[in-house]
C-alpha positions, 0 to 999 in steps of 0.5 A: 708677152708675145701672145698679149702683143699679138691679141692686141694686134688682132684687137686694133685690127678688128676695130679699124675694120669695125670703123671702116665698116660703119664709116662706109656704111655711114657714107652709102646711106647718106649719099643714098639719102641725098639721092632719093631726096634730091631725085623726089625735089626734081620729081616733085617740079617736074611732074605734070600731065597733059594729056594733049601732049605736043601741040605745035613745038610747045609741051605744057604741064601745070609744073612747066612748059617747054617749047623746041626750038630747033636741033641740029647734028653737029660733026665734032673734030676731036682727034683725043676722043674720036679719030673718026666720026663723031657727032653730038646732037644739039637740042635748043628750046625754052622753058618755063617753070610753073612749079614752086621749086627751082628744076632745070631744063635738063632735069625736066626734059628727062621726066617729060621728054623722049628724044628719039632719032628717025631711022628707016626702019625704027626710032633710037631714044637718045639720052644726054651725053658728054657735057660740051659746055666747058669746050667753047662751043658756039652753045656754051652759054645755052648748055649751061643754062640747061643745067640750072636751076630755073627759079619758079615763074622764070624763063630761060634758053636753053640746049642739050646735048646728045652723043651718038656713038659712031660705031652703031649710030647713024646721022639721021636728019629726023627727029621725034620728040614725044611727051611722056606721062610722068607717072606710067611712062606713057606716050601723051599724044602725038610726037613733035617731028623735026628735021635737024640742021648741020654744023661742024665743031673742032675741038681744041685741047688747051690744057698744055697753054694752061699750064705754059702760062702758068 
């Protein structure tokens, strides 16, 4: 009796972890689904090419057209994340999707763009950071907007926001923003040059009035 307990016990074992197995198995292969699937929509919209990269502030392919605005290195008082120096950088511009899918500003700028700080000696490319759009920014609306969906034929402004890391990044007042094949990752053309402006922004932390007020 106690030999058939234990082999039953054994069976439901192995049967939970069979269900396990596949049920992971299920949810890897779904999420990698919709990964590659989501990853070619946004491909798809945001592929181009225009060999003539920048001219003036604008970049245009036959699947959008991007123009930049300004960028500027904004000091951020955050005494939760950082005690000591840091700094987002706040790119602004306007786009317009020529394709016949909705794609974001964001999403099309990372396929498009390379956004590249000008040091001494070098350049560093930035990639977006931390999402600043829920922390009452003066940019809150336009960062948002830089993560919608732009409809086929729309416009929109927008921003980006960049971290640098005050451990290893300087505050550079130049930029270079070059336009990149979207197939080889080649440079296309020559790179807009920009000088940023300066801003300061304190974080506030208003989780504890959330939760007095409730």
């Amino acid at each position: 009796m106690k030999k058939r307990h234990l082999a039953g016990t054994a069976g439901l074992l192995l049967l939970a972890l069979w269900t396990t197995a596949c049920s992971t198995s299920s949810n890897n292969a779904t999420e990698s689904r919709y990964s590659n699937s989501s990853s070619k929509k946004v491909k798809d919209a945001a592929s181009g090419s225009n060999d003539k990269g920048f001219v003036g502030n604008r970049y245009t392919t036959n699947n959008g057209s991007i123009s930049i605005d300004k960028i500027t290195n904004v000091k951020v008082n955050d005494q939760y994340r950082n005690l000591k120096n840091f700094t987002m950088v706040i790119l602004e511009g306007t786009f317009t999707n020529k394709s016949s899918k909705p794609v974001s500003p964001k999403e099309w700028a990372l396929y498009n763009l390379e956004v590249n700080q000008v040091l001494s000696n070098s350049e560093r490319e930035l990639v977006p950071g931390s999402d600043e759009a829920d922390n009452g920014t003066k940019w809150e609306e336009l960062l948002r907007n830089g993560d919608s969906k732009v409809l086929p034929g729309k416009t929109i402004k927008f921003a980006i926001e960049y971290d640098l890391d005050y451990k290893t990044a300087k505050v550079t007042e130049d930029y270079s923003i070059q336009a990149r094949n979207t197939e080889d990752n080649s440079p296309l053309g020559s790179p807009y040059k920009l000088k940023a402006g300066m801003d300061n922004f304190t974080y506030h932390d208003t989780s504890d009035e959330d939760a007095s007020s409730n």
